[in-house]
mmCIF file of the C-alpha atoms, coordinates in Angstrom:
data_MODEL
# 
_entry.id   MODEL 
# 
loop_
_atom_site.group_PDB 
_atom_site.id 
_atom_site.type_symbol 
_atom_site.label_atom_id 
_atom_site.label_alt_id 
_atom_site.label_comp_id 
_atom_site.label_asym_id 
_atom_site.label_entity_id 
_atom_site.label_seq_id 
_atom_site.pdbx_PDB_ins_code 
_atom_site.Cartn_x 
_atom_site.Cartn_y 
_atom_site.Cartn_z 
_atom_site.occupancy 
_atom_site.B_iso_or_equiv 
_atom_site.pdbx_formal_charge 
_atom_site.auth_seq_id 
_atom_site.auth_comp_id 
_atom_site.auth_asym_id 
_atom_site.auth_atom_id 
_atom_site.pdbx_PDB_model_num 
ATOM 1   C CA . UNK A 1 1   ? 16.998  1.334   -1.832 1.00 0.00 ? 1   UNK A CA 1 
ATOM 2   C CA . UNK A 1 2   ? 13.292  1.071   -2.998 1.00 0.00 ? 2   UNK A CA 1 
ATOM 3   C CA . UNK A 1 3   ? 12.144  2.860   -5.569 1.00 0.00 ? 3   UNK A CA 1 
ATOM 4   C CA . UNK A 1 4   ? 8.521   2.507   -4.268 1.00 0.00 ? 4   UNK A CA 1 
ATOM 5   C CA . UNK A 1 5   ? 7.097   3.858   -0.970 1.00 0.00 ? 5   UNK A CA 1 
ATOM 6   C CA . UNK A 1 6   ? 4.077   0.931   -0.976 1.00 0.00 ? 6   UNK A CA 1 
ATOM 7   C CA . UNK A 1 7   ? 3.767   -2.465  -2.060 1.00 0.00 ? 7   UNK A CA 1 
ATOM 8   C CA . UNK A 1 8   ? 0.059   -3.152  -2.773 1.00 0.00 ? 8   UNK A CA 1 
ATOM 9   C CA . UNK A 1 9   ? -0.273  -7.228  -2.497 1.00 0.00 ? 9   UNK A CA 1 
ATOM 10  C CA . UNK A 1 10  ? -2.580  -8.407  -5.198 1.00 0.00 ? 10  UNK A CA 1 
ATOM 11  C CA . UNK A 1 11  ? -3.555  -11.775 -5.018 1.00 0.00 ? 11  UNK A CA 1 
ATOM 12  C CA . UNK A 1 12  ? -6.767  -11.542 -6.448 1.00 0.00 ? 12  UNK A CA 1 
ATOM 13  C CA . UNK A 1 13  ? -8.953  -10.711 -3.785 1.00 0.00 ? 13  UNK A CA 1 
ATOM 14  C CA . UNK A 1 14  ? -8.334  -6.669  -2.786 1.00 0.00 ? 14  UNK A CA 1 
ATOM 15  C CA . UNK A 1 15  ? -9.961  -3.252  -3.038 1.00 0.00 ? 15  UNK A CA 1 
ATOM 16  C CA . UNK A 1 16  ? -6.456  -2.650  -4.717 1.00 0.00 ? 16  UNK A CA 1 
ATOM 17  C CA . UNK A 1 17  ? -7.173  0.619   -7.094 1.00 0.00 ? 17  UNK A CA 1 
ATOM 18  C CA . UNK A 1 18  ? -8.945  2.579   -4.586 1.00 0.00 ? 18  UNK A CA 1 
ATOM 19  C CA . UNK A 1 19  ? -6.509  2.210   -1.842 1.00 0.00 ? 19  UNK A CA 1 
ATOM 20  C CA . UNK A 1 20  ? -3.577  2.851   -4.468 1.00 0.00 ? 20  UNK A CA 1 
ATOM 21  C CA . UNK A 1 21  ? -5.707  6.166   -5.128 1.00 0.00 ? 21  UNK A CA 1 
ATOM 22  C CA . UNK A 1 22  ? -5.656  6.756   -1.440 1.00 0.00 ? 22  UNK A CA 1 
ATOM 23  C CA . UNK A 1 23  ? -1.822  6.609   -1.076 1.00 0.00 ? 23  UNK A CA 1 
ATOM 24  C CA . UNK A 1 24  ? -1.226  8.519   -4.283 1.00 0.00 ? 24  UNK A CA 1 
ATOM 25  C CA . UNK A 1 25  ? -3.358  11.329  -3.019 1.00 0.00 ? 25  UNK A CA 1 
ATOM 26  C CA . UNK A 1 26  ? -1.074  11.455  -0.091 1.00 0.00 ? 26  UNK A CA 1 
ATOM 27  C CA . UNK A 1 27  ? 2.085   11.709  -2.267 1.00 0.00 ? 27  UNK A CA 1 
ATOM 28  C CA . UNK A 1 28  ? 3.141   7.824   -1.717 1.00 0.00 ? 28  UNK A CA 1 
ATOM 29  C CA . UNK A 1 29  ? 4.440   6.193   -4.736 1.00 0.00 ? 29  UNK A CA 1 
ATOM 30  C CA . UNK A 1 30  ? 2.334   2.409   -5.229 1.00 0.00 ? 30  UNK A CA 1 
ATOM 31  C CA . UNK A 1 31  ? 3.181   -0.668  -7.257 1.00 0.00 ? 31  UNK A CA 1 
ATOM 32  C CA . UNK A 1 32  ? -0.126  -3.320  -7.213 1.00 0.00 ? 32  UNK A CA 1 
ATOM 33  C CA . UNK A 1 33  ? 2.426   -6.571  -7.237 1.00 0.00 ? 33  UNK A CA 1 
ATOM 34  C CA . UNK A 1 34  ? 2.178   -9.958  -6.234 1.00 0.00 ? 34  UNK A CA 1 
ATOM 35  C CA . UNK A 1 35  ? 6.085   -10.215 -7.113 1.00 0.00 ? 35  UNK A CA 1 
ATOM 36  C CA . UNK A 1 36  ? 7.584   -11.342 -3.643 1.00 0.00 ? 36  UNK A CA 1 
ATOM 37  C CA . UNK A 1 37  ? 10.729  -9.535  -4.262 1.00 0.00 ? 37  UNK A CA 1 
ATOM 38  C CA . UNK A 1 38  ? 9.002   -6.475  -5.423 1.00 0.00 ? 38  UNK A CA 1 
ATOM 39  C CA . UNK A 1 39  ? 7.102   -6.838  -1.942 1.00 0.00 ? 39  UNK A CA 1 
ATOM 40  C CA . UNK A 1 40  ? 10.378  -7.237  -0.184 1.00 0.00 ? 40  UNK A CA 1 
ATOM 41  C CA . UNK A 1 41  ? 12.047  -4.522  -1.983 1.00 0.00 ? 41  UNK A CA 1 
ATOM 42  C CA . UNK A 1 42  ? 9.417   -1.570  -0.359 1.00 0.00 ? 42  UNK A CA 1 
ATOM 43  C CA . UNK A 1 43  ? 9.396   0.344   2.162  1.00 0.00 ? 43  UNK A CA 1 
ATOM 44  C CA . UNK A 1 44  ? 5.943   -0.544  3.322  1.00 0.00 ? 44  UNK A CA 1 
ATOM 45  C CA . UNK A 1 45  ? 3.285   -3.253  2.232  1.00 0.00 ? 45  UNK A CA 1 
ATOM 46  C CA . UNK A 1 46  ? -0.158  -3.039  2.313  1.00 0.00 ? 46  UNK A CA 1 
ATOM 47  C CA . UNK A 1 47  ? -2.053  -6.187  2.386  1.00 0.00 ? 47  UNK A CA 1 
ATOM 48  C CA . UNK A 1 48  ? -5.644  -5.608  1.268  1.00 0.00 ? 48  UNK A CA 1 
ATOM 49  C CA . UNK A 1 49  ? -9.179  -8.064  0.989  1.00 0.00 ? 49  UNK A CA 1 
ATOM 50  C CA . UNK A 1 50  ? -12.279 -8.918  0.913  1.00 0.00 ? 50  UNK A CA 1 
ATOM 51  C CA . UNK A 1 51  ? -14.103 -12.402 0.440  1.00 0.00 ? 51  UNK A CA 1 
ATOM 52  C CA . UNK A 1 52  ? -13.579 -15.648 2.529  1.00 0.00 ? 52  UNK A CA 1 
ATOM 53  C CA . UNK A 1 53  ? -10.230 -15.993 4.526  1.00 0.00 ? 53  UNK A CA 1 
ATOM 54  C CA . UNK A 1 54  ? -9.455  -19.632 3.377  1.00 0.00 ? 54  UNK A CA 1 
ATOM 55  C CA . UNK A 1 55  ? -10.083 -18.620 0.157  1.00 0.00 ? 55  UNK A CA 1 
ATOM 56  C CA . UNK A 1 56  ? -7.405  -15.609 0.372  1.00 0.00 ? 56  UNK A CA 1 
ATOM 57  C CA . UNK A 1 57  ? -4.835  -17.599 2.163  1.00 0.00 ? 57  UNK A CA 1 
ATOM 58  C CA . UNK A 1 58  ? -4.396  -20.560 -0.491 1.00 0.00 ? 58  UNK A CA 1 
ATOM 59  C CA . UNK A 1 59  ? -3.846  -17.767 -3.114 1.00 0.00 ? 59  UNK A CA 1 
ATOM 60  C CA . UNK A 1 60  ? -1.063  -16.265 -0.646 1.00 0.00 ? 60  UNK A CA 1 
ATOM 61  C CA . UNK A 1 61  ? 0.613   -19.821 -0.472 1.00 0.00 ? 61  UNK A CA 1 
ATOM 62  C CA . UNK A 1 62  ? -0.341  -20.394 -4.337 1.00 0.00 ? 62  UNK A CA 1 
ATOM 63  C CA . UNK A 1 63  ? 1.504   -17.286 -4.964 1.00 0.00 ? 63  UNK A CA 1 
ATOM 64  C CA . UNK A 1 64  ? 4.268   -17.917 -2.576 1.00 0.00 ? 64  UNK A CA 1 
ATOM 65  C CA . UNK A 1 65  ? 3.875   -14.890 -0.648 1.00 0.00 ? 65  UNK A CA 1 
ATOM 66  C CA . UNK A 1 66  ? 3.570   -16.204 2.728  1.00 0.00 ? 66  UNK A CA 1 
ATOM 67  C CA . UNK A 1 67  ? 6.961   -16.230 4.190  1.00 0.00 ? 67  UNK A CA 1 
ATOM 68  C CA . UNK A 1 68  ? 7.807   -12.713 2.325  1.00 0.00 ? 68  UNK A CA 1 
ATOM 69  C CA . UNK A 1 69  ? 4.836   -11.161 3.910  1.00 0.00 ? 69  UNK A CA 1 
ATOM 70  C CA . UNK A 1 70  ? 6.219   -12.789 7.812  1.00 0.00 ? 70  UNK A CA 1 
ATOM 71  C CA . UNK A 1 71  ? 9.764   -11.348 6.835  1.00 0.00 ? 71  UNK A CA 1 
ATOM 72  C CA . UNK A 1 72  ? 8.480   -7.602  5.674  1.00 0.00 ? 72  UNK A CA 1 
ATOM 73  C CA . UNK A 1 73  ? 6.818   -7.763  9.693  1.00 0.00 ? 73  UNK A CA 1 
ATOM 74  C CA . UNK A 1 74  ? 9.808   -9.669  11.414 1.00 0.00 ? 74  UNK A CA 1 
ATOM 75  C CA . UNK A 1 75  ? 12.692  -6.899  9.525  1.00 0.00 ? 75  UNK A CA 1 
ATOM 76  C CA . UNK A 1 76  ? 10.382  -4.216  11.273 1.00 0.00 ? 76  UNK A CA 1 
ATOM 77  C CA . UNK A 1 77  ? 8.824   -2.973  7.635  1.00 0.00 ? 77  UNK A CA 1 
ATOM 78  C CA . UNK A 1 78  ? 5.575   -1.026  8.167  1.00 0.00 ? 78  UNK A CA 1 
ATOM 79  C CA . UNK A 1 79  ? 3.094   -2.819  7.238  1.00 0.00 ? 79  UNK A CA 1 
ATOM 80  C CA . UNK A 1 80  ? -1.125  -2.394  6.879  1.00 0.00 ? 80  UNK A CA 1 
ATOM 81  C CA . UNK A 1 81  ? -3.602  -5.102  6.786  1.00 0.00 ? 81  UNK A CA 1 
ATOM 82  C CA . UNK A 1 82  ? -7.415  -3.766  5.364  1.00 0.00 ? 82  UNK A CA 1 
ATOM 83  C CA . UNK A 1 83  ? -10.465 -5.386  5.981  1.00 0.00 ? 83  UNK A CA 1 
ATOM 84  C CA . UNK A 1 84  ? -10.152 -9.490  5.167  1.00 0.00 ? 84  UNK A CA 1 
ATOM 85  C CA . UNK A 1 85  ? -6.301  -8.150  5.290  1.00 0.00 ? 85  UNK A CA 1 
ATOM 86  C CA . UNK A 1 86  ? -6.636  -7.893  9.332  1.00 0.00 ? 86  UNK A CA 1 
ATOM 87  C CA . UNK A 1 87  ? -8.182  -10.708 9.291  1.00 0.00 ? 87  UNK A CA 1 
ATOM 88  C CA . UNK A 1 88  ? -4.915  -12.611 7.639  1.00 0.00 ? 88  UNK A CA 1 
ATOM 89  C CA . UNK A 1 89  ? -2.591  -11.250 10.221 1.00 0.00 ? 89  UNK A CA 1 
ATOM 90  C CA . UNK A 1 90  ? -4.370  -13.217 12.880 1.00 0.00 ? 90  UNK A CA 1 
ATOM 91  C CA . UNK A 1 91  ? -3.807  -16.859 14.358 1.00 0.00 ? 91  UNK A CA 1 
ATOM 92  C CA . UNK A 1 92  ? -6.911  -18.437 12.741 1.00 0.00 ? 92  UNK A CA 1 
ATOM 93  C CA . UNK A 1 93  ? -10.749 -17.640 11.398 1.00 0.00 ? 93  UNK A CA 1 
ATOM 94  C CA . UNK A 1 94  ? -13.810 -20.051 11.957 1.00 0.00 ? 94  UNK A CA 1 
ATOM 95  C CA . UNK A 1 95  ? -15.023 -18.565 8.761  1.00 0.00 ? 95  UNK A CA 1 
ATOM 96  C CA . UNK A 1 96  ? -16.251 -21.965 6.675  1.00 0.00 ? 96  UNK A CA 1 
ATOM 97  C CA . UNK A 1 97  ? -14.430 -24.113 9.156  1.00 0.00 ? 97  UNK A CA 1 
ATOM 98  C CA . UNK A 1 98  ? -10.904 -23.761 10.563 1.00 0.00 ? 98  UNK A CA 1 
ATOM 99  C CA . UNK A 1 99  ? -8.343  -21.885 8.561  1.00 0.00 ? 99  UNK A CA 1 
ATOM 100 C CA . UNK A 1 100 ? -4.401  -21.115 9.649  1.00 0.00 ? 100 UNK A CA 1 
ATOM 101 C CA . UNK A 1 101 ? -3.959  -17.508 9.079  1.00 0.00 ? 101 UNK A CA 1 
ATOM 102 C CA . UNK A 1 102 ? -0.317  -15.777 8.826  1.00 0.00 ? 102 UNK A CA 1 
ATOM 103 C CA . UNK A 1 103 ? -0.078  -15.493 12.382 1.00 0.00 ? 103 UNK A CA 1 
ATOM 104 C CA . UNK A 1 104 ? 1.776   -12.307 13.003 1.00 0.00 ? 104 UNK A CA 1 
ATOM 105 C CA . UNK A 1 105 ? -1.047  -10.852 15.662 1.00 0.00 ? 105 UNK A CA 1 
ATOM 106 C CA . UNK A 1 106 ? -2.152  -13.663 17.965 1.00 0.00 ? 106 UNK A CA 1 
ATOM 107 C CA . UNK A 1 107 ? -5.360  -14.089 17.708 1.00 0.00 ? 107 UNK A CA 1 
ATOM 108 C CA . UNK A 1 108 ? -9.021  -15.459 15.571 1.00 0.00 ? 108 UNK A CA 1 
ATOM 109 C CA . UNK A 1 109 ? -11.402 -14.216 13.795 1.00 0.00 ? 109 UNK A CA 1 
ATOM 110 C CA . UNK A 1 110 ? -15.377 -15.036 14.490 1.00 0.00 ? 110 UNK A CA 1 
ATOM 111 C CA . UNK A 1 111 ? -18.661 -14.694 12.499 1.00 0.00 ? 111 UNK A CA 1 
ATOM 112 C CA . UNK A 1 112 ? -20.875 -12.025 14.822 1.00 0.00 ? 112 UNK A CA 1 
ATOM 113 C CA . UNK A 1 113 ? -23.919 -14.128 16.671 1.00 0.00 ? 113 UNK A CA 1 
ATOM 114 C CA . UNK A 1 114 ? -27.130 -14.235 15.519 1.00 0.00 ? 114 UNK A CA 1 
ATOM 115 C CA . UNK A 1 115 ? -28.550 -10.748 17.099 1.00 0.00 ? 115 UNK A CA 1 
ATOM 116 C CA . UNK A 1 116 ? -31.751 -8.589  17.635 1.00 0.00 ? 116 UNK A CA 1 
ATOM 117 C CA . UNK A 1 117 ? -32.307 -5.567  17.336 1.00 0.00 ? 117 UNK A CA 1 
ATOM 118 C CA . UNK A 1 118 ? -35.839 -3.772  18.038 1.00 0.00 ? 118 UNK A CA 1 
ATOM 119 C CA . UNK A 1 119 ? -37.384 -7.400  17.254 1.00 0.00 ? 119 UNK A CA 1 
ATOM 120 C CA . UNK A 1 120 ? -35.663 -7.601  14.204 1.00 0.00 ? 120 UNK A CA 1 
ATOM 121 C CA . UNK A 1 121 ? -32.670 -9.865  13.184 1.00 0.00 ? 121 UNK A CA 1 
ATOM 122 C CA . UNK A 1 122 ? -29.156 -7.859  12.755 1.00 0.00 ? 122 UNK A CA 1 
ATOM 123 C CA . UNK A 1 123 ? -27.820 -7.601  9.363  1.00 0.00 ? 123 UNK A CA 1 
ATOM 124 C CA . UNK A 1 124 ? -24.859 -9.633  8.828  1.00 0.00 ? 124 UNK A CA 1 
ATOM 125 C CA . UNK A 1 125 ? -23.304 -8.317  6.968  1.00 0.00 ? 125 UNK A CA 1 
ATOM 126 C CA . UNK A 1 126 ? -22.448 -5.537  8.740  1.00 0.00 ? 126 UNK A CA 1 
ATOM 127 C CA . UNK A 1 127 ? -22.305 -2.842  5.530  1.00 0.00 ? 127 UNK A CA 1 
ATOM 128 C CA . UNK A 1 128 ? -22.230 1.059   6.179  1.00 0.00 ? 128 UNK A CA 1 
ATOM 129 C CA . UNK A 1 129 ? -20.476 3.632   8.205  1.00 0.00 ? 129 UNK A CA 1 
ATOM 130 C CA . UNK A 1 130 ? -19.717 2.789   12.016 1.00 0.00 ? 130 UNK A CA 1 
ATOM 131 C CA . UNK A 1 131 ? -18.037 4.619   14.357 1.00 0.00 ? 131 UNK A CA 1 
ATOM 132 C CA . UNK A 1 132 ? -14.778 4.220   16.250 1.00 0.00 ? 132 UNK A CA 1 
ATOM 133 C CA . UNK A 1 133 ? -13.920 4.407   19.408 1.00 0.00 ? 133 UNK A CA 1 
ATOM 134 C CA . UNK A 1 134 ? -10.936 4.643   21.771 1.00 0.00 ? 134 UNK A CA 1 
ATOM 135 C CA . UNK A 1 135 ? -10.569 1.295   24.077 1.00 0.00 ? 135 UNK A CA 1 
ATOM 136 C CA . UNK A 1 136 ? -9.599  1.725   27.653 1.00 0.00 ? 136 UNK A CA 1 
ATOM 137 C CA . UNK A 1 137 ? -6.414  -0.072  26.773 1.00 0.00 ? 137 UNK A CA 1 
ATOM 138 C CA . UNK A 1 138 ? -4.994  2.916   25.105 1.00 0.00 ? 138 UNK A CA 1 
ATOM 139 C CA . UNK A 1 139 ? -4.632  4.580   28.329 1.00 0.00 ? 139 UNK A CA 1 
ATOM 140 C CA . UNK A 1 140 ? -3.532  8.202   28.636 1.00 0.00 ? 140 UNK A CA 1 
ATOM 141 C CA . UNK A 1 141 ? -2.178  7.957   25.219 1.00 0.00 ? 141 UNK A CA 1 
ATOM 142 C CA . UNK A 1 142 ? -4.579  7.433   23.389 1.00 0.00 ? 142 UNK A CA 1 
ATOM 143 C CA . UNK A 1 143 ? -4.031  6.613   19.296 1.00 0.00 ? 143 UNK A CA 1 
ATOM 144 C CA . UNK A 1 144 ? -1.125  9.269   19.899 1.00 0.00 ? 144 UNK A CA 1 
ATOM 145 C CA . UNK A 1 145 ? 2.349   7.588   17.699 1.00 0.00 ? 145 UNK A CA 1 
ATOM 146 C CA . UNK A 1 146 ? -0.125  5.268   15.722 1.00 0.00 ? 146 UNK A CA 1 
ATOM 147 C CA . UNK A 1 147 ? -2.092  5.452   12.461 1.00 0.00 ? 147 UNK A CA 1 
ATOM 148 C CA . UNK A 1 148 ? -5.156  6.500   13.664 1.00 0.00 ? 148 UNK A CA 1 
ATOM 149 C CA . UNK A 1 149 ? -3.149  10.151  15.373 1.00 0.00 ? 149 UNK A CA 1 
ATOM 150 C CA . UNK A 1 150 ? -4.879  12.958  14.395 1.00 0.00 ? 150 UNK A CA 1 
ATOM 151 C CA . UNK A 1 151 ? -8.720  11.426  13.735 1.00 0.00 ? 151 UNK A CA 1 
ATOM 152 C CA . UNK A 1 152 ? -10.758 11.738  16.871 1.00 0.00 ? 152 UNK A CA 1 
ATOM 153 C CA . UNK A 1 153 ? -13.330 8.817   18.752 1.00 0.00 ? 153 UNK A CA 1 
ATOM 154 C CA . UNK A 1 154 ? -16.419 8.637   17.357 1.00 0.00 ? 154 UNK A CA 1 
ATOM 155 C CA . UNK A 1 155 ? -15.167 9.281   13.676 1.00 0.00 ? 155 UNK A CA 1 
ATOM 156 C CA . UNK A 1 156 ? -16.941 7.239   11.166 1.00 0.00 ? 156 UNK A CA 1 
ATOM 157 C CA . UNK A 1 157 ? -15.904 4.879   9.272  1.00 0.00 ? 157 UNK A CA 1 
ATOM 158 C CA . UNK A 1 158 ? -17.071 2.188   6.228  1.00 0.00 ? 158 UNK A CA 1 
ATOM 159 C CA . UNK A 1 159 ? -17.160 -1.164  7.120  1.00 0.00 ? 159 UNK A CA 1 
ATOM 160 C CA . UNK A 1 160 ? -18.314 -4.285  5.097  1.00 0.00 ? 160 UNK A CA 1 
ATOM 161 C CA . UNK A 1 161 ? -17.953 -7.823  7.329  1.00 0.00 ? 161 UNK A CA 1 
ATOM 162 C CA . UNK A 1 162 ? -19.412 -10.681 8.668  1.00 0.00 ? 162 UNK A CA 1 
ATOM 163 C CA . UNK A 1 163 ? -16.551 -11.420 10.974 1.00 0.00 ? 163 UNK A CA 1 
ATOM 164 C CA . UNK A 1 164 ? -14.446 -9.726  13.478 1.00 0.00 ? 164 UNK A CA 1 
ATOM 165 C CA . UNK A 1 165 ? -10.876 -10.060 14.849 1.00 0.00 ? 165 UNK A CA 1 
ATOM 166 C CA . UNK A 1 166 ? -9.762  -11.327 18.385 1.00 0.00 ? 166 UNK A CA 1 
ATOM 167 C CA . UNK A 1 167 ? -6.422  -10.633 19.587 1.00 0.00 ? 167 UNK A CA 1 
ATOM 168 C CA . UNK A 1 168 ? -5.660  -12.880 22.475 1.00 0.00 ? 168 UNK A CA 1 
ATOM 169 C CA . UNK A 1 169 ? -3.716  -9.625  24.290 1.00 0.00 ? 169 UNK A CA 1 
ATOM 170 C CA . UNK A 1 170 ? -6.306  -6.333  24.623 1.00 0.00 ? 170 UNK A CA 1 
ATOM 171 C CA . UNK A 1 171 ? -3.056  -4.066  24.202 1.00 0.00 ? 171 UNK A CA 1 
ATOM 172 C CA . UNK A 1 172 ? -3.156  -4.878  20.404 1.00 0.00 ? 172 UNK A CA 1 
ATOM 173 C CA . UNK A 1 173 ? -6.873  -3.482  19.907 1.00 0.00 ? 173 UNK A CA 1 
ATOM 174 C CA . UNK A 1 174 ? -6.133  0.470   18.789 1.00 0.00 ? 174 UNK A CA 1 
ATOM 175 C CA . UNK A 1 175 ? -9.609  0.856   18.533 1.00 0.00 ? 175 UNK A CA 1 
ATOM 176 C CA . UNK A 1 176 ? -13.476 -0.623  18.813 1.00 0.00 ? 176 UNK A CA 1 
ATOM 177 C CA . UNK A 1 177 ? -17.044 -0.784  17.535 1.00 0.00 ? 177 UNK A CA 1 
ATOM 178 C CA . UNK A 1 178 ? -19.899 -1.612  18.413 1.00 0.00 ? 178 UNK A CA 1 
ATOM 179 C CA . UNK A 1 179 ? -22.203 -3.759  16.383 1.00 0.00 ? 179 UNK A CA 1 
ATOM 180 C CA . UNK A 1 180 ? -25.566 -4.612  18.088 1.00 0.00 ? 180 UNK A CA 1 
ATOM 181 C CA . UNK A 1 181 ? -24.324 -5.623  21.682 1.00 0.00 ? 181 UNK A CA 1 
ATOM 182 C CA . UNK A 1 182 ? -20.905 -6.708  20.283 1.00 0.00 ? 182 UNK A CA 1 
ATOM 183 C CA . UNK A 1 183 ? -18.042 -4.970  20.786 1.00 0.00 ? 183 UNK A CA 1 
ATOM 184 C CA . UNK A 1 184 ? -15.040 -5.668  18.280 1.00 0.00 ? 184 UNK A CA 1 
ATOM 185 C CA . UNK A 1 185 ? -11.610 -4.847  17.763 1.00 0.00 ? 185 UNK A CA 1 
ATOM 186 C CA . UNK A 1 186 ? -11.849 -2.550  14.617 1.00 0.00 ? 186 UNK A CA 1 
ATOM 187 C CA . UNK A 1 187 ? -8.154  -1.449  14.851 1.00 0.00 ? 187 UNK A CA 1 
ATOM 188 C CA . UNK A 1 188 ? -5.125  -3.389  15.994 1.00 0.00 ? 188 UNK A CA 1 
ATOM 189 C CA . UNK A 1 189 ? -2.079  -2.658  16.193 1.00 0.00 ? 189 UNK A CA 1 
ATOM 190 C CA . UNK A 1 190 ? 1.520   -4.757  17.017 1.00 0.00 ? 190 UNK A CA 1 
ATOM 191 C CA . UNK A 1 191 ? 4.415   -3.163  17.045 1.00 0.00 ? 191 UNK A CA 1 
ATOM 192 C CA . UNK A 1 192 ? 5.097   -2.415  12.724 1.00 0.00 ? 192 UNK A CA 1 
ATOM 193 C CA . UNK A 1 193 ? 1.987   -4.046  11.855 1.00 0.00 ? 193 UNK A CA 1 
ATOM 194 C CA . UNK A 1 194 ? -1.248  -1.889  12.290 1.00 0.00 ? 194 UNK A CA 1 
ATOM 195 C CA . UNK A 1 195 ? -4.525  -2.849  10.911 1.00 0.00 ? 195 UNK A CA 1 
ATOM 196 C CA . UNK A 1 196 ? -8.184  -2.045  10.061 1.00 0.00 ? 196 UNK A CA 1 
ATOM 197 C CA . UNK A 1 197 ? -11.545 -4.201  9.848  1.00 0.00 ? 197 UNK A CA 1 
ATOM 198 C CA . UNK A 1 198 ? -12.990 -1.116  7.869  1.00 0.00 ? 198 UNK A CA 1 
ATOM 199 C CA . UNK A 1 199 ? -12.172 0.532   4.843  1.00 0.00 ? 199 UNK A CA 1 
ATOM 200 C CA . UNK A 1 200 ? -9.815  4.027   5.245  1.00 0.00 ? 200 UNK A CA 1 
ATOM 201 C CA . UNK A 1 201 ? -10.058 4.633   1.412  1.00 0.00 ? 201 UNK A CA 1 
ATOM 202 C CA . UNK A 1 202 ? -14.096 4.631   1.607  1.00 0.00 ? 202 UNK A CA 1 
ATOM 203 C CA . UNK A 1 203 ? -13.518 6.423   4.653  1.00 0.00 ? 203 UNK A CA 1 
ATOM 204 C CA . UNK A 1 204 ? -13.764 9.773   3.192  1.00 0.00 ? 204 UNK A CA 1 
ATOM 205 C CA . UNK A 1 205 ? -11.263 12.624  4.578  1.00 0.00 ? 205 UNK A CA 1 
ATOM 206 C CA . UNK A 1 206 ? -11.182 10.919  8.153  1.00 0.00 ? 206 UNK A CA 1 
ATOM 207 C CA . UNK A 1 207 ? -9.990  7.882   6.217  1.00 0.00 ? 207 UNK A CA 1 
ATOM 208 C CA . UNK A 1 208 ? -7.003  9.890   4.529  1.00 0.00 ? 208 UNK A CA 1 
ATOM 209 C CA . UNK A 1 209 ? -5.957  11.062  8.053  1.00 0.00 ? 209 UNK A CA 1 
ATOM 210 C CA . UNK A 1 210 ? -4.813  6.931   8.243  1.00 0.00 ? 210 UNK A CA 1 
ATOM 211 C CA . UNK A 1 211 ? -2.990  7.110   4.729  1.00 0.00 ? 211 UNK A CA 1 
ATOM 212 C CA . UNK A 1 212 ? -1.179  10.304  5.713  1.00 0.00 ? 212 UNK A CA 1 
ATOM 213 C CA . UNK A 1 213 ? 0.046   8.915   8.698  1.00 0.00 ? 213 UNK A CA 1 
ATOM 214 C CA . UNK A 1 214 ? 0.825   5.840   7.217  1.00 0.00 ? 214 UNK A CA 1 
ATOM 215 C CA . UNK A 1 215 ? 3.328   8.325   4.460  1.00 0.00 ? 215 UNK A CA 1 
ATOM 216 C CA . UNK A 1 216 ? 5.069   9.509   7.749  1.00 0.00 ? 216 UNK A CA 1 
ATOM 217 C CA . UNK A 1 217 ? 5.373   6.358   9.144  1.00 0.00 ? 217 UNK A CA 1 
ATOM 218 C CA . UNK A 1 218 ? 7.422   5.407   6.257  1.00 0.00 ? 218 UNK A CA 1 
ATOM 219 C CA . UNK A 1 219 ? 9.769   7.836   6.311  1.00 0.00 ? 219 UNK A CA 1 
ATOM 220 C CA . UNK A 1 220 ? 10.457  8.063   10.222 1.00 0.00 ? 220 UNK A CA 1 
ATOM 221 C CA . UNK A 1 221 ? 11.274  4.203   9.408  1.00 0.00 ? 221 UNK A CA 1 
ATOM 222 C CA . UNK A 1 222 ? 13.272  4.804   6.589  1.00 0.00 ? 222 UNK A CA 1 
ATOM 223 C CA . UNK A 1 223 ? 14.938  7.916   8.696  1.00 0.00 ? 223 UNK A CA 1 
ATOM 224 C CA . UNK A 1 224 ? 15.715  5.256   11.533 1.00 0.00 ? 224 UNK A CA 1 
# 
């Protein structure tokens, strides 16, 4: 049995202390680790980021934490991607050229086009608070049973990104935004593995709502 509710993967390139905040504030017990069997030894991972993609997954295979990170989602183990984190559980990302991500949500990740808006050129970036919404999808039940239960459409949230994911099957988007006239998957979600282009532990008290549910998740997992 863990002695830790979350593994925190830290390989250099994550928002680690203010999502460790988060959990603690929600009564989860963190370890920051890039120890693979500390990572297999939880009973949920987080796997945070920001910066380039190719750049984050050669410290993931430099730290060997590939395959441990595909075994915590194949044994069922909850686990939470974050911003660039998302973007890692997908297929591939154009981002500087072609990069292999860890493949557990089929799927890539694309720069936003070059947009206007009012005769002006759309900041990419995108950096501020966004709102997110329920996709059609979801059907009757709505974010009901996921992380996201509890916090209602049009709650915002704070994003920093220049790309956006793609699942290849609309059932895995668990929510959407709108960015000029794109529409992105700002949620996903895939059976264990959910996951967030913005940032819940920016998010204000909306933001906890994720990190609450994520606690429960744990233990209805651990209860199982």
């Amino acid at each position: 049995m863990s002695d830790i509710d979350v593994a925190i993967i830290d390989y250099g390139l994550g928002n680690l202390f203010s999502i460790k905040h988060a959990c603690e504030h929600v009564g989860m017990s963190v370890e920051i680790t890039h120890d693979a069997k500390r990572v297999l030894a939880a009973r949920a991972v987080i796997l945070p980021g920001v910066g380039a993609f190719g750049d984050a997954m050669n410290a993931l295979r430099r730290l060997d934490l590939v395959v441990p990170i595909r075994d915590v989602a194949d044994r069922g183990t909850p686990l939470l991607g974050i911003c660039l984190g998302q973007q890692l559980l997908f297929t591939e990302s154009e981002e500087f050229g072609c990069h292999k991500g860890l493949d557990l949500i089929p799927g890539t990740v694309r720069y936003f086009p070059v947009q206007q808006m009012a005769g002006r050129m759309l900041k990419v970036p995108q950096v501020g608070w966004n709102t997110i919404e329920l996709p059609l999808s979801r059907g009757a039940a709505g974010w009901s049973g996921s992380l996201l239960e509890g916090v209602s459409p049009g709650a915002d949230m704070y994003f920093v990104h220049s790309c956006h994911v793609v699942p290849e099957n609309s059932n895995a988007v668990l929510s959407q935004t709108t960015y000029g006239d794109v529409i992105f998957c700002s949620g996903s979600m895939l059976g264990n593995i959910t996951a967030f282009q913005f940032h819940p532990e920016r998010s204000g008290v909306v933001g906890l709502q994720i990190y609450t549910n994520f606690a429960r998740q744990i233990h209805s997992a651990e209860a199982a």
